[in-house]
N, C-alpha and C positions, 0 to 999 in steps of 0.2 A: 381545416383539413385534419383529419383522423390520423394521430401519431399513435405509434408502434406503444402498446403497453410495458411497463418496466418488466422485466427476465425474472424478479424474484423467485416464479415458478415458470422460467425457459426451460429446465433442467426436464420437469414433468410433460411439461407441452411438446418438447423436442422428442421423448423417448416412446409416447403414446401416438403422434404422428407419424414417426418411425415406424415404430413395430404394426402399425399396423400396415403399414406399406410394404413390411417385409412377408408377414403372413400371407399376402396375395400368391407369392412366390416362394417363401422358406415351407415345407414343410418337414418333418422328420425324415423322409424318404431324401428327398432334395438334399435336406445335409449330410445324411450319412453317404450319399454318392460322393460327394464334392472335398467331405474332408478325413484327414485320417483323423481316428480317435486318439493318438497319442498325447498322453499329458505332456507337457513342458518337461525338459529336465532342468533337479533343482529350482531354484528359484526367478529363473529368467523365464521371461515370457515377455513376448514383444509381437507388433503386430506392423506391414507395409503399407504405403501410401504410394501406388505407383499413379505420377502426373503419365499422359499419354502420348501427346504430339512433343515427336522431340526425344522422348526416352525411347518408345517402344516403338513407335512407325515416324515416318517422313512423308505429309500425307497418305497416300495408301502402299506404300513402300515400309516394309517392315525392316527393321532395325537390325541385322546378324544377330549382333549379344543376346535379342530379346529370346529369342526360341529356346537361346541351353540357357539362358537366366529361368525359365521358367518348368526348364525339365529339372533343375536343381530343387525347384521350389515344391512338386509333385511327389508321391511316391511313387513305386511300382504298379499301383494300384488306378496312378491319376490321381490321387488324392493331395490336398493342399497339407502341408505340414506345419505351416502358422496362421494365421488370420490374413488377407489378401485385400485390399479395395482399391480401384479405380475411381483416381480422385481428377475428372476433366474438368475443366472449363468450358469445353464443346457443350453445347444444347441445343442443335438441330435436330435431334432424333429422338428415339424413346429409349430407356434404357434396355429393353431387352434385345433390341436392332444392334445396339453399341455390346451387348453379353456376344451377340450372334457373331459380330463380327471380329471380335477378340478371340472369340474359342477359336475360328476358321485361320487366323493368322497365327496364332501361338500355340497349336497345338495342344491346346489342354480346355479342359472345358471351365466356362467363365458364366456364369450365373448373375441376374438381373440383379441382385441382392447384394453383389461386390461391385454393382458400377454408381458412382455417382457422379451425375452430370449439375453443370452448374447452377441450373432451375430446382434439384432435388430439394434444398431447406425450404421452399417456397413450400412446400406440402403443411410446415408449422403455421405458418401466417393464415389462420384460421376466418381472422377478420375481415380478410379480403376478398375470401372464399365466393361471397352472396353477393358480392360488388357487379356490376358490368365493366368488364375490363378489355378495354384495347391490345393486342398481344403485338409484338412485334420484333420479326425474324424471315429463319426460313424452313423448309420443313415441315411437317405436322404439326405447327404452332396451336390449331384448335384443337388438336387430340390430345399434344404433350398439357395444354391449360386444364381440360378436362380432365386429363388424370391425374392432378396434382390439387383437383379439388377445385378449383375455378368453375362455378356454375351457368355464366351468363358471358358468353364469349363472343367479343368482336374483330375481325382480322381485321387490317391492312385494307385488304381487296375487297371487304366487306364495306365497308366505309367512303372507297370508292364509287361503289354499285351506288351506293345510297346517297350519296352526295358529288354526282360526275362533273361538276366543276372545279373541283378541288386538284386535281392532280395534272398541271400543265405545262410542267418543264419538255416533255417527249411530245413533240406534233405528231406524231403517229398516233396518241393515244387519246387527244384530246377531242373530244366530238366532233364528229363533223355533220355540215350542214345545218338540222334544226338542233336548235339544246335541249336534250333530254329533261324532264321531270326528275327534281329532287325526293327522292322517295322518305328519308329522312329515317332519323332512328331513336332511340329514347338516349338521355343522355348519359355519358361515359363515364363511371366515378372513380376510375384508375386506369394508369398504364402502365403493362407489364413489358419488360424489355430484354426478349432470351437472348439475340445473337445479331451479328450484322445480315443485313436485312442484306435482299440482290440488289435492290432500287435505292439507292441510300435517298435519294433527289425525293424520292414518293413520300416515304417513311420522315423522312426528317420535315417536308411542308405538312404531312395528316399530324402527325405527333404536335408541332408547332399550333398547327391552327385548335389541336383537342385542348391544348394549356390555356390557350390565347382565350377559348371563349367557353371557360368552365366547362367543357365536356360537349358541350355543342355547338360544332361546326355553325350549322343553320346562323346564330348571332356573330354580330360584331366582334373584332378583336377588341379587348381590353385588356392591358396593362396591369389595369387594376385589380384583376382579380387573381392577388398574391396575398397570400402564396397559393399555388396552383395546385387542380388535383393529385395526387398520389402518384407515387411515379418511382415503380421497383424494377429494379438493372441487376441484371442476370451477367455474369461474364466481364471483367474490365482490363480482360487483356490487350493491352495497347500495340504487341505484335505475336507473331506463331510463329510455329517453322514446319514449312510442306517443302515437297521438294524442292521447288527454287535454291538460289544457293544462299541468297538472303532472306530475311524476315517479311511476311507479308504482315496487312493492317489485320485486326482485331476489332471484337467489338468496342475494346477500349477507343478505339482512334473515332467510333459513328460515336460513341457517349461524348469523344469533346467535340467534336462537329454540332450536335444536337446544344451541348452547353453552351457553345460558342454563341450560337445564331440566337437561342433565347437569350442570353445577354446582351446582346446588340441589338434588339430590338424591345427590350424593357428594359432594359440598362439592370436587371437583378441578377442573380445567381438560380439556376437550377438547383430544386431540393431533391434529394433522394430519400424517401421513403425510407428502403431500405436498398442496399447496396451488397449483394452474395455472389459466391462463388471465389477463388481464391483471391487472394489474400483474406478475405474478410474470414474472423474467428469463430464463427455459427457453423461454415462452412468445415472447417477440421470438428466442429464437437457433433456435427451428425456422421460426419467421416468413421469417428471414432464409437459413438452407438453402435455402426454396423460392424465395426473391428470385434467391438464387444457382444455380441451378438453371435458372430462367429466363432468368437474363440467359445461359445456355450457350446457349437455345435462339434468344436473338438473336442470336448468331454475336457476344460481346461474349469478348474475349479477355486484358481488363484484370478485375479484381476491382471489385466494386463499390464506392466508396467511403463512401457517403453513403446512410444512410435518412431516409425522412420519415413519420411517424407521424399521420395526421388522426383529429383524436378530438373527438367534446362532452365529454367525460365528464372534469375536472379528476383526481379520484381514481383512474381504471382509465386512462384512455387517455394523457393525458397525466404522469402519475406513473409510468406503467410505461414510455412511451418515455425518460422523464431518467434514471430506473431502469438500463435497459437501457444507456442512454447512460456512465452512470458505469461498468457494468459493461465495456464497450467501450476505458473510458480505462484502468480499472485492468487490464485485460488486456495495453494496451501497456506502461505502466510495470511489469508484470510479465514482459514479454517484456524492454524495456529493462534490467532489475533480471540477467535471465538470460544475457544478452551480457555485461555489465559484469563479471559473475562471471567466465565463462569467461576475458573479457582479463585475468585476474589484480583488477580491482577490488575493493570490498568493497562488496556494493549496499544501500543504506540502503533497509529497506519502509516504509514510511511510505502502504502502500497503505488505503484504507478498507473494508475488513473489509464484505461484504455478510452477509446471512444466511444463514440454511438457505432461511427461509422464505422470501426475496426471490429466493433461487436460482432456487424453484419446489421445493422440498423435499429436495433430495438439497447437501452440501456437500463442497467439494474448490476443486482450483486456478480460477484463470480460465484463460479459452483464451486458448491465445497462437499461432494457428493464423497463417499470412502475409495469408491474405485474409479477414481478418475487417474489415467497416467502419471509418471510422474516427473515424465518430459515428454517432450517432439525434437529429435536429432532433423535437420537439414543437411540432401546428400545432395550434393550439384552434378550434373554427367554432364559435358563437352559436345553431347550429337544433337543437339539443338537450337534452341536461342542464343547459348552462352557457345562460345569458341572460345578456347584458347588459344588456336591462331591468331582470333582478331582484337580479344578483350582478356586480358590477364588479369585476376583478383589482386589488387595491391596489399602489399601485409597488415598496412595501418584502415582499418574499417572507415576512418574518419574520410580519407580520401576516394573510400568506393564512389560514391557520385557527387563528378565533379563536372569542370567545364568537358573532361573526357567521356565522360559517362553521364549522361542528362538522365535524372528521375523519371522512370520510365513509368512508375506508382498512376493511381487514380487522383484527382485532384482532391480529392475530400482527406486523402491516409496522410499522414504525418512525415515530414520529411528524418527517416531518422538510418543513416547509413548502412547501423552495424546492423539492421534488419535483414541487411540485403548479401549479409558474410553468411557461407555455410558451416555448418558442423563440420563435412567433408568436403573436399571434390577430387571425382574422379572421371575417368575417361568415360565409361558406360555403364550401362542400367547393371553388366554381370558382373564385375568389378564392384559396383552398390552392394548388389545383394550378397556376393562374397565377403565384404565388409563389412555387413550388419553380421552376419553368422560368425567372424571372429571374433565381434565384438562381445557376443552376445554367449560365445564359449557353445555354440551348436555347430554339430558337422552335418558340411553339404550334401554329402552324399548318404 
């Protein structure tokens, strides 16, 4: 199986698949509608990270705070006054449907280029690109594949058509009378994994039988053919928050359903390829490309120094920005480590070793780029996953997940508490963004 290349040059790969995804949508016109040109005062300069379910709506229920949170954020003009992105884990749609639908709830207008949904770093993964890949979700899954560079796309339903014995948990759906003709199809050399699917029953026996027999259905199940093709998961949030008054599942709960049933029937472990969207560290460094990118287009001529990450979600939003956060420190002390060489030193690493899987799937150095931040602040707000009615932050980080609090993390991330402790917490998103701008010595208004 075709492993993820080392990152030595992620940094290049990630910036040029970027920007060019942005030029579809940025042009000179487009930015100077969207932003004011005011430089930073002084030397602060910072840029948001708004998660979306939970901070700003309750499934299609907007959030109160959110509206004057973002008339704070605008000038007189509509113009944004720092750098702005929409960091989801949603990927049922395309980003400009998600720009469309944010401008119409929060009154201000919201550009394809500050949303990024949890399939966005999949536009890097260049190798996968010419592959035949399986997609699986719900939604425009063959359009959102195709524009993210996927050239040879097979649905769900397509696979279906082509193989009508495979899908037989629903008697309603299963053939009747004579058995249809297997039409067949070439075979599948990845499967892409955006979101919870509507049919989890469908989804989870086609996915099973594509691993079971190297990509084609048509052959016997084997066992043996481990480890299995490629297999990239989009999304591992294990619960959301829509209006209900509790958490609904996620596509993290169809990823351990899917892990589950492959283990019990090969007795192995599902691999992942590659594993994005939050928590994973890939997913904050293209976050922060289009931070950076934006603040060019506020005529800002200092690098950014400082992000701020608002999340409900303890497990994805805020464990992925102290995540990202560590990954930030260990890139200076590996920049620091590289000077020290050069002067003749001997540089002691004493760095902490992130993962594969925390990278977002591929491993190699950290970047040691000049303007890379020089943190990721974590804000918690209350209107979401996290309540403080139900779940109170204990002081001591060691206790955050215990038998009270079960690791709500992806199986592959590391069990490590003080991940899951915020920089702040506060009630809501205006409250956040009040709280960044003291911090930060800028006035709201």
């Amino acid at each position: 199986m075709q492993r993820i290349r080392t990152l030595k040059t992620g940094w290049q790969l990630l910036k040029s698949s970027c920007e060019g995804a942005a030029k579809q949508v940025n042009t000179p016109l487009a930015i100077s509608r969207s932003y004011s040109h005011r430089p930073p005062e002084g030397p602060n300069s910072f840029g948001l990270l708004f998660d979306i379910d939970g901070v700003l709506v309750r499934g299609r229920t907007l959030i109160p705070a959110a509206k004057q949170c973002f008339r704070n954020l605008v000038d007189r003009n509509g113009k944004y006054k720092v750098p702005v992105v929409f960091v989801t884990n949603a990927g049922n749609c395309m980003r400009q449907t998600k720009a469309e639908h944010l401008s119409h709830l929060l009154d201000v207008e919201v550009s394809p280029d500050q949303v990024m949904l949890s399939h966005s770093p999949l536009r890097m993964f260049t190798q996968f690109h010419k592959m035949r890949v399986l997609v699986s979700g719900q939604g425009p899954v063959e359009e959102v594949a195709h524009n993210l560079g996927f050239q040879d796309v097979v649905t769900i339903d397509m696979l279906r058509e082509a193989y009508p014995l495979l899908d037989m948990v629903d008697h309603n759906r299963r053939p009747k009378d004579s058995i249809p003709p297997t039409k067949g199809l070439p075979p599948i050399d990845a499967v892409i994994l955006f979101g919870e699917p509507i049919r989890w029953e469908t989804n989870l026996q086609l996915i099973v039988d594509v691993l079971l027999t190297n990509g084609n259905p048509e052959n016997n199940w084997s066992s043996g053919q481990y480890p299995h093709i490629p297999v990239l998961a989009c999304n591992m949030d294990l619960l959301w928050m829509a209006e209900a008054k509790n958490p609904r599942f996620g596509h993290g709960m169809f990823l351990v359903c899917l892990e589950s049933l492959y283990k019990k029937i090969t007795g192995n472990d599902l691999k992942y390829e590659a594993l994005i969207g939050k928590p994973s560290v890939v997913t904050y460094n293209y976050a922060e490309l289009l931070i950076r990118q934006q603040a060019e287009g506020l005529g800002w001529t200092t690098p950014v120094k400082r992000l701020y990450a608002i999340g409900d979600n303890p497990m994805a939003d805020i464990y992925g920005a102290n995540l990202y956060n560590h990954y930030l420190q260990a890139s200076r002390r590996t920049k620091a480590q590289m000077q020290a060489k050069a002067g003749g030193a001997e540089p002691v690493d004493d760095t902490p070793k992130l993962t594969s899987t925390e990278l977002g799937g591929a491993s190699g150095a950290y970047g040691v780029e000049e303007d890379l931040p020089e943190g990721c602040s974590s804000i918690l707000v209350c209107t979401g996953v996290y309540s403080k009615d139900q779940q109170e932050l204990p002081p001591d980080p060691t206790h955050t997940v215990t038998e009270q609090r079960i690791f709500h993390g992806h199986r592959d991330f590391r069990f490590d508490p003080t991940l899951t402790q915020p920089s702040f917490e506060v009630h809501d998103v205006k409250e956040a963004v009040e709280l960044v701008f003291e911090q930060e010595g800028w006035p709201l208004s």
